[in-house]
VOBA-1610 file (N, C-alpha, C; in pm, whole numbers, padded with zeros to 5 digits, always signed):
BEGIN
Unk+00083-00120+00000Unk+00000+00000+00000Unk+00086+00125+00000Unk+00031+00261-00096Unk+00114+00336-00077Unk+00058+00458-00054Unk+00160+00489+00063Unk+00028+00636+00147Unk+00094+00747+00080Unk-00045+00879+00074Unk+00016+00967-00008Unk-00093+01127+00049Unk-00030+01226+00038Unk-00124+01338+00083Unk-00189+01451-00013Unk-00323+01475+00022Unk-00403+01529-00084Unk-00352+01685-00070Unk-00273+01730-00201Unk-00266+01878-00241Unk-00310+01908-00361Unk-00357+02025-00320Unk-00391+02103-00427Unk-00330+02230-00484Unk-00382+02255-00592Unk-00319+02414-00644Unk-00383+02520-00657Unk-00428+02509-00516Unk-00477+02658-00480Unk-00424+02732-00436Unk-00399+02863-00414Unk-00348+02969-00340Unk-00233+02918-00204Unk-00353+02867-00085Unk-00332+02826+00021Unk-00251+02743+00011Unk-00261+02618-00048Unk-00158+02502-00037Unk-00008+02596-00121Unk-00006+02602-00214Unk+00109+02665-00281Unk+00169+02767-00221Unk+00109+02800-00160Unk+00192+02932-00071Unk+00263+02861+00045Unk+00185+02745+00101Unk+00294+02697+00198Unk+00384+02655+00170Unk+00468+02584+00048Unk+00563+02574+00006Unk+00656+02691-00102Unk+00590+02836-00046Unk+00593+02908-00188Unk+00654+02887-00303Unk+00548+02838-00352Unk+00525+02811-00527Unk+00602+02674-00556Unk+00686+02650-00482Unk+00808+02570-00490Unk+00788+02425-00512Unk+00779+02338-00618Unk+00721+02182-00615Unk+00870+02121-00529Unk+00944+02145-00551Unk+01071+02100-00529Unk+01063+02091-00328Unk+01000+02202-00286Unk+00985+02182-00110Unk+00864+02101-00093Unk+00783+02052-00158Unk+00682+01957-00181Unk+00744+01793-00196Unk+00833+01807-00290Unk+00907+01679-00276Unk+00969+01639-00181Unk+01050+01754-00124Unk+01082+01750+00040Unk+01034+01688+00121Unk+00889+01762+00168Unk+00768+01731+00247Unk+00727+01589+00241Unk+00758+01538+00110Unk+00703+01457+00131Unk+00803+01330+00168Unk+00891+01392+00071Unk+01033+01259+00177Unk+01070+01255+00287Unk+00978+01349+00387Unk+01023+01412+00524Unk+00935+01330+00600Unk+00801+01315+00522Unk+00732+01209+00621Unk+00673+01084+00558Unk+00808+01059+00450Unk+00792+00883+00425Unk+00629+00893+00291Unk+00594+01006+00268Unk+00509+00937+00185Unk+00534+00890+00044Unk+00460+00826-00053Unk+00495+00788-00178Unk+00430+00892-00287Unk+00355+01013-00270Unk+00330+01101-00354Unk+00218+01148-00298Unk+00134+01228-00464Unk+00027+01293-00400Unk-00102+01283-00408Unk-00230+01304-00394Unk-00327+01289-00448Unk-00377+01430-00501Unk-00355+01464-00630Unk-00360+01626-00656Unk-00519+01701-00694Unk-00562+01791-00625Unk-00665+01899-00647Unk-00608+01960-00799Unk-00644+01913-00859Unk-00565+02002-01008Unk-00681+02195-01052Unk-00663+02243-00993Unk-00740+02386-01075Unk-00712+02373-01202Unk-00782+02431-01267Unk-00840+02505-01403Unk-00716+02620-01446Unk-00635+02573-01551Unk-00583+02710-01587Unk-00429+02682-01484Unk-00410+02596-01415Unk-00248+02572-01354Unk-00154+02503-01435Unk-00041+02566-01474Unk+00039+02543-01535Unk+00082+02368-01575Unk+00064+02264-01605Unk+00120+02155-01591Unk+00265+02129-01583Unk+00318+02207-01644Unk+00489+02218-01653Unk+00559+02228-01517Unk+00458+02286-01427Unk+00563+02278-01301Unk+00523+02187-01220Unk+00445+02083-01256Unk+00423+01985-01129Unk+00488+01876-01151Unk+00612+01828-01105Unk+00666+01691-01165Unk+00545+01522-01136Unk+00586+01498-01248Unk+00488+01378-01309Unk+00508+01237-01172Unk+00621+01291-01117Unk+00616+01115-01027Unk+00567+01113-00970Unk+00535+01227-00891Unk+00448+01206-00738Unk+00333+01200-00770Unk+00269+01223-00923Unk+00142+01240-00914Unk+00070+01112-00889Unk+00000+01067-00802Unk-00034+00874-00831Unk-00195+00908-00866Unk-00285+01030-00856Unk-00373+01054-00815Unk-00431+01179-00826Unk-00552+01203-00937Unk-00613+01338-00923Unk-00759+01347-00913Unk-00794+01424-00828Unk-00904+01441-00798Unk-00999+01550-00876Unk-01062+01506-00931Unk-01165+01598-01059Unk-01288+01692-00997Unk-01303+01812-01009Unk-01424+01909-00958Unk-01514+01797-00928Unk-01631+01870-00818Unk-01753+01804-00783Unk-01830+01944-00829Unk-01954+01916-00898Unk-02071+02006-00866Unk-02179+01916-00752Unk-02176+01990-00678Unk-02291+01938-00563Unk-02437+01912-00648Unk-02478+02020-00712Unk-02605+02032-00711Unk-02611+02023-00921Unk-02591+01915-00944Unk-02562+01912-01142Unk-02614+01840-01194Unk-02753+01759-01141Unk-02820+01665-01215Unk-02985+01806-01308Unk-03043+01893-01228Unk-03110+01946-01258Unk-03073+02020-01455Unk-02934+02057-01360Unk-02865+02173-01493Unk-02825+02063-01597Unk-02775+01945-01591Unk-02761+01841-01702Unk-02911+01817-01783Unk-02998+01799-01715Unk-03146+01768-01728Unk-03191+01870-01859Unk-03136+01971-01816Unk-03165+02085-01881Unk-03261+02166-01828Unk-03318+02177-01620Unk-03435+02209-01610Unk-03391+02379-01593Unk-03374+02482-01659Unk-03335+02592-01603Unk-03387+02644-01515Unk-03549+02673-01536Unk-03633+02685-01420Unk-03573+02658-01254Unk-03592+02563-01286Unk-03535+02539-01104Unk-03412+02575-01101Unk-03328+02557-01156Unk-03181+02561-01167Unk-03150+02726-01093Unk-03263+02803-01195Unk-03206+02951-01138Unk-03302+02994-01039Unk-03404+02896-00991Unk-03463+02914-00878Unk-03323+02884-00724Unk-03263+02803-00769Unk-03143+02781-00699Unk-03056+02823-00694Unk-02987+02895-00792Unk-02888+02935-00803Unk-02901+03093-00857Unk-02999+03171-00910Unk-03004+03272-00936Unk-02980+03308-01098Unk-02963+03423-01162Unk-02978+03492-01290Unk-02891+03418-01431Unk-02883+03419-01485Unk-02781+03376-01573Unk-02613+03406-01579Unk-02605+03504-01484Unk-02454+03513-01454Unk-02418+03424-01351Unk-02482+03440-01257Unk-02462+03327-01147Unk-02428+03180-01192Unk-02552+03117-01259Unk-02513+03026-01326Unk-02415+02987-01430Unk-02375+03084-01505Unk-02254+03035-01544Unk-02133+03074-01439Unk-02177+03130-01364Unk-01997+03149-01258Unk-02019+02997-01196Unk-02142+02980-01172Unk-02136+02814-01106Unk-02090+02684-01200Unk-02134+02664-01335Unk-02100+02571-01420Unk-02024+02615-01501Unk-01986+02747-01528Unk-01949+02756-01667Unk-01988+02795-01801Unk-02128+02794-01771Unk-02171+02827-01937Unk-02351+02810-01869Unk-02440+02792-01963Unk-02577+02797-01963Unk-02652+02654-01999Unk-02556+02538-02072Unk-02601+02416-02086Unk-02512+02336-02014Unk-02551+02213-02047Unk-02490+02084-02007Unk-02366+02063-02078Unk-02324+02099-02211Unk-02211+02130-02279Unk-02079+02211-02188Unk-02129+02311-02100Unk-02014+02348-01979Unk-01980+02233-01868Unk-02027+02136-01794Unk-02012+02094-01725Unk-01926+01926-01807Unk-02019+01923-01921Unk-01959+01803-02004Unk-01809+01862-02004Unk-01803+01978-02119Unk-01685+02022-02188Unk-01544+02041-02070Unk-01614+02038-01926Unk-01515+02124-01828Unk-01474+01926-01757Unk-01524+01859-01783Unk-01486+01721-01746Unk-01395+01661-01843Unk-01431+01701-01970Unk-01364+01658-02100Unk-01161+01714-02044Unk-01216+01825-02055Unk-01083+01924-02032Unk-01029+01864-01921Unk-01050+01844-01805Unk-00973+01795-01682Unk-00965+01680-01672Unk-01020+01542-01773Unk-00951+01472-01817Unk-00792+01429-01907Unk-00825+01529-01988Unk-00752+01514-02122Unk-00639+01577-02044Unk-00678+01733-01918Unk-00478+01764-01808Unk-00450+01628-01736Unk-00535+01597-01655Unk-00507+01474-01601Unk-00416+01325-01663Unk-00466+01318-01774Unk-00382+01214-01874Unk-00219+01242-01890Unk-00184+01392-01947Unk-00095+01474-01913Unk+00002+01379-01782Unk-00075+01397-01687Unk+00026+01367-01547Unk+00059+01254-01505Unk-00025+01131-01568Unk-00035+01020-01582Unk-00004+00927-01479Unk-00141+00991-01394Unk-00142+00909-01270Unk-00189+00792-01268Unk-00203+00697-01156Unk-00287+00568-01129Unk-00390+00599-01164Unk-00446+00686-01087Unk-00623+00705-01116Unk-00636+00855-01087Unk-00804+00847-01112Unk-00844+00976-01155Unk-00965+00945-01038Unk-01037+01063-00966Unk-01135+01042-00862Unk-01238+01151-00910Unk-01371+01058-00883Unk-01480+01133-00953Unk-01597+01113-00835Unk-01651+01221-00777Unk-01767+01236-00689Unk-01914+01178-00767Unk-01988+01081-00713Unk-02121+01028-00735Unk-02202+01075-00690Unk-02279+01193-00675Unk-02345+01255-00580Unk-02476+01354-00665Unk-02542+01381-00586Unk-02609+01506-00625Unk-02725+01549-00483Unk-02717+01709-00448Unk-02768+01739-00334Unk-02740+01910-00360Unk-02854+01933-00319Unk-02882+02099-00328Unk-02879+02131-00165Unk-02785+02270-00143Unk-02781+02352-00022Unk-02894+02315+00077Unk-03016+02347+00042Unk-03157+02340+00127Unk-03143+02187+00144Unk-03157+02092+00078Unk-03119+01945+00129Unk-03010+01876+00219Unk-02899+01996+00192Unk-02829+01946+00298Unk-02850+01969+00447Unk-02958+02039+00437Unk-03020+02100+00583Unk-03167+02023+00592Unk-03228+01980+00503Unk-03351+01954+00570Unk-03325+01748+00518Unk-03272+01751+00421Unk-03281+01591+00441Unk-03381+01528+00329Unk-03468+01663+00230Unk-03570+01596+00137Unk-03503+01604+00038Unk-03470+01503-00002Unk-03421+01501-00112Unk-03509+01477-00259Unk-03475+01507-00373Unk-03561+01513-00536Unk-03522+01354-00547Unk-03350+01300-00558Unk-03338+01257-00625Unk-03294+01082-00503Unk-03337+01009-00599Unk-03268+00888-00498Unk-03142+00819-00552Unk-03103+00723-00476Unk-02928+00696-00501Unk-02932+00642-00641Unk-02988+00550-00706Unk-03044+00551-00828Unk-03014+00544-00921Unk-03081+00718-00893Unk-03149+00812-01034Unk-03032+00892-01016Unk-02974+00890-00919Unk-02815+00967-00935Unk-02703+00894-00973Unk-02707+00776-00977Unk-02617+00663-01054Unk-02618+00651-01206Unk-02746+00634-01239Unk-02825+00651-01350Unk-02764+00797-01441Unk-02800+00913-01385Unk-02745+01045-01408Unk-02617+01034-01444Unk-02546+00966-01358Unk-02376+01008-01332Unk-02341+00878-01444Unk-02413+00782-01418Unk-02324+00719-01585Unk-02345+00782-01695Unk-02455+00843-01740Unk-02489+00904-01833Unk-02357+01000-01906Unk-02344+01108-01767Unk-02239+01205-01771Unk-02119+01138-01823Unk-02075+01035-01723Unk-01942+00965-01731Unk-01894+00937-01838Unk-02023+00855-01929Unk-02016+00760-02058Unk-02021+00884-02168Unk-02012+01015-02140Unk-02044+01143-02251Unk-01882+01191-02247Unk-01861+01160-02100Unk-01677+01235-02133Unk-01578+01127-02098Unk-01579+01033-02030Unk-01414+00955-02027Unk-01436+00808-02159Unk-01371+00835-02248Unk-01338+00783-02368Unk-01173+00629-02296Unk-01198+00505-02253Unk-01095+00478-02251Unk-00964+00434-02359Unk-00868+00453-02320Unk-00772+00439-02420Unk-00659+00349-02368Unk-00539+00250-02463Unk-00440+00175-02324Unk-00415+00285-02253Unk-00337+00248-02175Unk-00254+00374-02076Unk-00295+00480-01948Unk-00499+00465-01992Unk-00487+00588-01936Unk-00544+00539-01828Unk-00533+00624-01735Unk-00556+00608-01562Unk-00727+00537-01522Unk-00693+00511-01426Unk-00828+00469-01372Unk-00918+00550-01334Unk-01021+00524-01366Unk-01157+00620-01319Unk-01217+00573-01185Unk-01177+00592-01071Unk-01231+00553-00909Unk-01376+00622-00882Unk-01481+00591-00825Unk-01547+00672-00790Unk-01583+00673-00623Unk-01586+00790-00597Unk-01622+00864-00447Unk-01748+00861-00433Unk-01746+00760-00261Unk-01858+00806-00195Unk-01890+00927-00134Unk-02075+00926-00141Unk-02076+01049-00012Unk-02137+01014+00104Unk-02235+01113+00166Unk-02348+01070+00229Unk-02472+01106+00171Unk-02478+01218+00064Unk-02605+01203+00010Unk-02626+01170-00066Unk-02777+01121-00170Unk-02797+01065-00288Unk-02699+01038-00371Unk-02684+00882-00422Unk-02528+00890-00470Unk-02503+00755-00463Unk-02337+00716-00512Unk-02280+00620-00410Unk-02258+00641-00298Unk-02315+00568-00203Unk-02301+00524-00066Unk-02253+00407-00009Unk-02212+00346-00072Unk-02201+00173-00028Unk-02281+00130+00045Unk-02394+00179+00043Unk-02485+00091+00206Unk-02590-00003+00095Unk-02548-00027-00028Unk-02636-00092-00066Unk-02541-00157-00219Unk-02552-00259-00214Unk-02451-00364-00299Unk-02484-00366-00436Unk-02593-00351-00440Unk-02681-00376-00603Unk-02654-00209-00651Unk-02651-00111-00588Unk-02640+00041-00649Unk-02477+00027-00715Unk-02354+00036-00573Unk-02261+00019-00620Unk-02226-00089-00723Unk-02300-00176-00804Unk-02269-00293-00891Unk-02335-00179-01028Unk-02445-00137-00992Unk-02534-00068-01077Unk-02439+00013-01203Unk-02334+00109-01065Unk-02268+00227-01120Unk-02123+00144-01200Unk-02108+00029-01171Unk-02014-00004-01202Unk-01984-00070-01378Unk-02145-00126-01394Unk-02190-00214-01499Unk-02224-00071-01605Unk-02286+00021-01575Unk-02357+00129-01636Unk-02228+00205-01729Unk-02121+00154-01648Unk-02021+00264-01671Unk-01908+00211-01761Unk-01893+00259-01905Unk-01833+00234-01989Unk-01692+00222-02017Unk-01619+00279-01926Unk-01447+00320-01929Unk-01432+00174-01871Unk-01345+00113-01867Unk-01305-00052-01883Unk-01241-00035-01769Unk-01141+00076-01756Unk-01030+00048-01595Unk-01110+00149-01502Unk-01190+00066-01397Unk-01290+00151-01292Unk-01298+00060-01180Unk-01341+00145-01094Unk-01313+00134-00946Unk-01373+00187-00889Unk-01350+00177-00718Unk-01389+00307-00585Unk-01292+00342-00520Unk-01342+00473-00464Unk-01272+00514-00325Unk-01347+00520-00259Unk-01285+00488-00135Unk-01373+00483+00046Unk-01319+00645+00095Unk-01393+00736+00115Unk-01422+00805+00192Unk-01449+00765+00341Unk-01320+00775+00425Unk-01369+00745+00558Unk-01539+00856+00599Unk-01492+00935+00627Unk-01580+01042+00695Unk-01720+01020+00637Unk-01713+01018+00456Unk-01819+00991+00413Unk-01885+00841+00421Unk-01861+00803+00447Unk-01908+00631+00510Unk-01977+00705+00640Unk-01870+00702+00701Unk-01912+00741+00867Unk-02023+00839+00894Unk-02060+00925+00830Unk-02200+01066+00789Unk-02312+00988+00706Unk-02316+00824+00670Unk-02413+00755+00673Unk-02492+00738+00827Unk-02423+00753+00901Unk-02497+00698+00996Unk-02462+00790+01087Unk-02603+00865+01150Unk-02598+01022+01239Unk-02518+00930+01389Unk-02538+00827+01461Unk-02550+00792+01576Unk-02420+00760+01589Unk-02323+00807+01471Unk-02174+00739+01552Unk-02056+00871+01648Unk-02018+00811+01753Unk-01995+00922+01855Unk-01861+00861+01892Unk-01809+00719+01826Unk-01654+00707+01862Unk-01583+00640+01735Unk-01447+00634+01794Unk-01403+00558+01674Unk-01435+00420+01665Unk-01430+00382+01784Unk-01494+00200+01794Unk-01579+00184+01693Unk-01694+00312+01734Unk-01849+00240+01675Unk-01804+00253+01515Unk-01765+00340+01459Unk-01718+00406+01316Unk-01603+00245+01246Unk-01554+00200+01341Unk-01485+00110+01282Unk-01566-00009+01267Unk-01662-00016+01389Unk-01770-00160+01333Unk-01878-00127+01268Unk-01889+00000+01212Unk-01951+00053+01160Unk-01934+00016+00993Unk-01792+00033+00983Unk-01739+00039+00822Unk-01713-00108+00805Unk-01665-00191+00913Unk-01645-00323+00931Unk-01804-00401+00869Unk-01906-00380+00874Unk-02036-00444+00886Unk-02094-00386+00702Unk-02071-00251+00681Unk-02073-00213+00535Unk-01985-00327+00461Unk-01860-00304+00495Unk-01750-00403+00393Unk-01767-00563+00385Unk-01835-00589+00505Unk-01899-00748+00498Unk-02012-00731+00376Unk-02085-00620+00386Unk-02231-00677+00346Unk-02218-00629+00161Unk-02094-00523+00152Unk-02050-00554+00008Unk-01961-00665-00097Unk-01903-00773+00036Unk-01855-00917-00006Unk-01740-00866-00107Unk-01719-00912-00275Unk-01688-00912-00327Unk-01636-00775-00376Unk-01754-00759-00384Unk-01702-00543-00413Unk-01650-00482-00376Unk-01629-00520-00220Unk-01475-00453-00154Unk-01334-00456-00253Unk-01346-00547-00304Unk-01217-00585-00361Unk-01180-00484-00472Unk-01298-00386-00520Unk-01312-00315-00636Unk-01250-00143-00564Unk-01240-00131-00410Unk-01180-00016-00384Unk-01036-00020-00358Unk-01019+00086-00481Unk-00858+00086-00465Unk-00806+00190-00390Unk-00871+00292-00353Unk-00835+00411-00262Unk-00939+00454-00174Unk-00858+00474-00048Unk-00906+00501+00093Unk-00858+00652+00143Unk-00969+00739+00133Unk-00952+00841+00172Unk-00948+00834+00347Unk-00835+00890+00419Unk-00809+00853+00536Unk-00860+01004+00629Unk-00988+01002+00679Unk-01020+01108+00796Unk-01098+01070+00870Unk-01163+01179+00938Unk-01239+01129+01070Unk-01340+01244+01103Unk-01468+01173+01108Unk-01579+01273+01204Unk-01669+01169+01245Unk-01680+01269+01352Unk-01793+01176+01462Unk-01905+01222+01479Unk-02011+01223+01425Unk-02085+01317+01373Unk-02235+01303+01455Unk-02255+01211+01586Unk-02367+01232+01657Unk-02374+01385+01727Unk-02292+01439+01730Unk-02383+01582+01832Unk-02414+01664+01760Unk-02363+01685+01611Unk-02428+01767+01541Unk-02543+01708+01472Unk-02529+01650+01450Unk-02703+01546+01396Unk-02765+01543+01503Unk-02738+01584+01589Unk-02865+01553+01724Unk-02890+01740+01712Unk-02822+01809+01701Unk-02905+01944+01719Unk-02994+01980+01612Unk-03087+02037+01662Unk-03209+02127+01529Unk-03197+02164+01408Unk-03194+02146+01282Unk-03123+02207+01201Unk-03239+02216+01120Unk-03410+02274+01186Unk-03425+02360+01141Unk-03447+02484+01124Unk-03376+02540+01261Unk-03347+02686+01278Unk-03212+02746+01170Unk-03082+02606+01150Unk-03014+02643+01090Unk-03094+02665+00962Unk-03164+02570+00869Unk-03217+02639+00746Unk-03285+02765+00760Unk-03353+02783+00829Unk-03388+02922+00871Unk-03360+02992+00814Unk-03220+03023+00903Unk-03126+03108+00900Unk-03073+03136+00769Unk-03028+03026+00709Unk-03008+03009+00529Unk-03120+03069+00427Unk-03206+03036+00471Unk-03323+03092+00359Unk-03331+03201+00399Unk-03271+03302+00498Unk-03334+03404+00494Unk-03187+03475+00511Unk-03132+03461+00506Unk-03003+03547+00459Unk-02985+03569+00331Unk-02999+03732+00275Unk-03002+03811+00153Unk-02877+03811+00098Unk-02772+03816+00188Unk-02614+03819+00140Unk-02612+03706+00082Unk-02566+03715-00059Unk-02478+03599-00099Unk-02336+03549-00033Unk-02247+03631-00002Unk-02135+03547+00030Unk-02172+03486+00164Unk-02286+03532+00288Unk-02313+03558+00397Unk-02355+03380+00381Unk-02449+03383+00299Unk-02528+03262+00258Unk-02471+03126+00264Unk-02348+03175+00147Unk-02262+03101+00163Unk-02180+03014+00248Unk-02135+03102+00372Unk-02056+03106+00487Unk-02157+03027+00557Unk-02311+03031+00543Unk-02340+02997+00650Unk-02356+02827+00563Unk-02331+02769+00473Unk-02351+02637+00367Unk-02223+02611+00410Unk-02101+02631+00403Unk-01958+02612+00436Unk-01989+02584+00600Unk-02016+02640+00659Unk-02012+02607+00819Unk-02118+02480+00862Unk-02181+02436+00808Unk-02286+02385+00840Unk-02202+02243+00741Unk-02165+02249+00636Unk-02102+02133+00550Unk-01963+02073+00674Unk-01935+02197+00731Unk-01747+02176+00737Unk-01785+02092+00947Unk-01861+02149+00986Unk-01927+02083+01083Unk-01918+01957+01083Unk-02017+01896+00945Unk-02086+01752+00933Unk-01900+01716+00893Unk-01846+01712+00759Unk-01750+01663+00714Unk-01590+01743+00763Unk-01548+01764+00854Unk-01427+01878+00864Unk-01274+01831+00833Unk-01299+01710+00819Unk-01177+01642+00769Unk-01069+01650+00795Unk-01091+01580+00951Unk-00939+01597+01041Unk-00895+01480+01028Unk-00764+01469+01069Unk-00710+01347+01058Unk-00767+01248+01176Unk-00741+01096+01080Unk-00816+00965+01204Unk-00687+00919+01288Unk-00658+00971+01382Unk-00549+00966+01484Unk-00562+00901+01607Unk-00638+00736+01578Unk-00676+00657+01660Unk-00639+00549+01612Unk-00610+00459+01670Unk-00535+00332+01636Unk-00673+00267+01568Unk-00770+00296+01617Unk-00880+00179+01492Unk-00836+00247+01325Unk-00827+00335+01310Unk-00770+00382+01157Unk-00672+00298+01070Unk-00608+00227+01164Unk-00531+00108+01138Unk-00560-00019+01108Unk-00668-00028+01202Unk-00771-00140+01140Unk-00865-00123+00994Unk-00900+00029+01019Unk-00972+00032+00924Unk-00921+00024+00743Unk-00756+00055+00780Unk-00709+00033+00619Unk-00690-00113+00641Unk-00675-00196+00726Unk-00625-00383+00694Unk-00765-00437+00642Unk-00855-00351+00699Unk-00994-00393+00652Unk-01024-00385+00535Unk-00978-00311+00475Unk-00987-00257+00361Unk-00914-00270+00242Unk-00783-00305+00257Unk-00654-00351+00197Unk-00653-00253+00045Unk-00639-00168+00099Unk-00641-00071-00062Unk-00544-00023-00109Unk-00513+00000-00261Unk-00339-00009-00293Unk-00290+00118-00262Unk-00371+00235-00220Unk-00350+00363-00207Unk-00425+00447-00059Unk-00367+00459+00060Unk-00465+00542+00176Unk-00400+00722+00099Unk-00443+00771+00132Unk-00474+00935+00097Unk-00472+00994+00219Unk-00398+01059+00251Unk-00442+01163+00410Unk-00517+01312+00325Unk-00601+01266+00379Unk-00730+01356+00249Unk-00768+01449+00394Unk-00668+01583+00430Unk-00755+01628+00549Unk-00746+01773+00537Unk-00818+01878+00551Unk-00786+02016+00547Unk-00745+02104+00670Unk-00651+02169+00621Unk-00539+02193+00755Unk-00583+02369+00755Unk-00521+02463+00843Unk-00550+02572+00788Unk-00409+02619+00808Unk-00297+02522+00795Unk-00159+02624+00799Unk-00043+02469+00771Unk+00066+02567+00757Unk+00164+02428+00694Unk+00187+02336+00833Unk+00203+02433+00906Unk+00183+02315+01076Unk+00127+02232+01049Unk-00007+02280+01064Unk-00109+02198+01077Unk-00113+02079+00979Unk-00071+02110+00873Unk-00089+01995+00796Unk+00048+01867+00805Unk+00118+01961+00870Unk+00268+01879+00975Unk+00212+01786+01013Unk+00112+01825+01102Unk+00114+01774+01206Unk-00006+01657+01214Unk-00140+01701+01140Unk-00207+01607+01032Unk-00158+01456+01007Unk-00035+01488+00922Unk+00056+01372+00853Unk+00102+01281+00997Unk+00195+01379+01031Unk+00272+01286+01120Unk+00148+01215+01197Unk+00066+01240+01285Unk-00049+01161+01333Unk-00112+01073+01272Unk-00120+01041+01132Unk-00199+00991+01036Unk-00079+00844+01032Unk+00017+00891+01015Unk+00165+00819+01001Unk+00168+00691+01103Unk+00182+00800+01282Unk+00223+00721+01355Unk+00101+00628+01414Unk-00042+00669+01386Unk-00106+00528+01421Unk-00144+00427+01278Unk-00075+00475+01172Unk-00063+00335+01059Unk+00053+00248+01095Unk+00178+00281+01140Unk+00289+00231+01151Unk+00298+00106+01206Unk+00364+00009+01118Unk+00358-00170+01144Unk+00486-00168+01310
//
């Protein structure tokens, strides 16, 4: 197995090494890992990221992209607002932006010529992530997402694997064997797979409050998918424990959301309420150890968001010393 840490090329991450891939290679020979799992932006140079470390890139999510594929605009800008809005959100005004912008971050990705490529299964609008009604079921979002899939990844020899990410909402979830077989058969690219999302496994189920329960938790999923375990090749490695915030009210928090006029305000309050449920700290408990033997996947990921280069020090090294044989 080869452990590796999720960066990206945003602002934040690049500045902690300023600009520098070369103190990245460092970093990472500093704490034993085997490369990276890369956030690739739109418009970042490929020339300066050296090709070895890459084992792994992770492709945009739109949360809320089955409506706007559909073509329903109506709702779409009931959700999202005017026609500028919507294209600052997708890109353009059809399904041709969201296709064309998958096409494109395939074809950089190939470029870097990693193991695999990671693609979110999901679909869930802001107001759903607060009240829980959802339009669409796991499904009709499988259904959706092959559709998409089979419109942009073309396979060819050589090129990387297409993994797909669980969440907790409508989607892949693994809590059900025949969906994940569903997405797998539907889906046309020949070299395909999963990733395990710790956290997102664990935000299946509101009532878990330790690591014990979270480990017989994921332990009892991976039994009841048998064979299909064998189909995840990457383990996103974090941790939330997510009974006390599922036990408070959240519908004062929508409230609060629907009635805040500020957009960025709005926002902040969708980011706080997401980063709550999922905050993606490191799993710095010896069951985390169990949970990759359980799992036996050729790749763990310390997939965690830090807010400083410390922190993400310090992230690693914890992540490190309760995997260590």
């Amino acid at each position: 197995m080869k452990k590796l840490c999720h960066i990206s090329t945003t602002k934040k991450f690049l500045n902690w090494f300023d600009n520098d891939w070369s103190k990245i290679e460092k970093f990472l020979e500093q704490h034993q890992l085997d490369g990276i799992e890369l956030g690739l932006m739109n418009g970042y140079s490929l020339r300066k990221i050296p090709k070895d470390i890459v084992k792994g890139v992770h492709l945009s999510f739109y949360p809320m992209w089955i409506d706007f594929y559909k073509g329903d605009m109506a709702k779409v800008a009931k959700m999202i607002g005017d026609d500028d809005a919507i294209t600052q959100y997708y890109g353009g005004l059809s399904k041709t932006a969201i296709v064309d912008s998958y096409k494109m971050q395939f074809e950089r990705a190939k470029k870097l010529e990693p193991d695999y490529m990671v693609f979110h299964v999901c679909n869930a609008t802001p107001i759903e992530s607060f009240s829980y009604n959802f339009d669409y079921t796991n499904v009709e979002v499988i259904e959706y997402a092959a559709e998409l899939i089979n419109e942009v990844f073309t396979y060819a020899a050589g090129d990387p694997k297409l993994l797909f990410e669980n969440l907790w909402w409508p989607g892949l979830t693994f809590l059900d064997k025949s969906e994940a077989e569903l997405l797998l058969n539907k889906t046309v690219y020949s070299k395909k797979g999963f990733v395990l999302d710790i956290s997102h496994l664990i935000l299946t189920n509101k009532n878990i409050s330790t690591e014990k329960y979270a480990y017989e938790y994921i332990r009892e999923v991976m039994a009841n998918l048998k064979e299909l375990k064998n189909d995840i090749q990457v383990v996103h490695l974090n941790k939330t424990l997510p009974k006390y915030y599922f036990d408070q009210d959240w519908k004062y928090k929508l409230e609060k959301y629907l009635n805040q006029t500020d957009r960025q305000h709005k926002l902040g309050l969708l980011r706080e309420h997401i980063k709550k449920m999922d905050p993606h700290l490191p799993f710095d408990d010896p069951y985390a150890k169990k949970i990759v033997k359980l799992i036996e996947p050729k790749f763990c990921v310390y997939e965690t968001s830090p807010n400083s280069i410390n922190q993400l020090n310090y992230y690693v090294k914890s992540q490190n010393e309760v995997l260590r044989e």
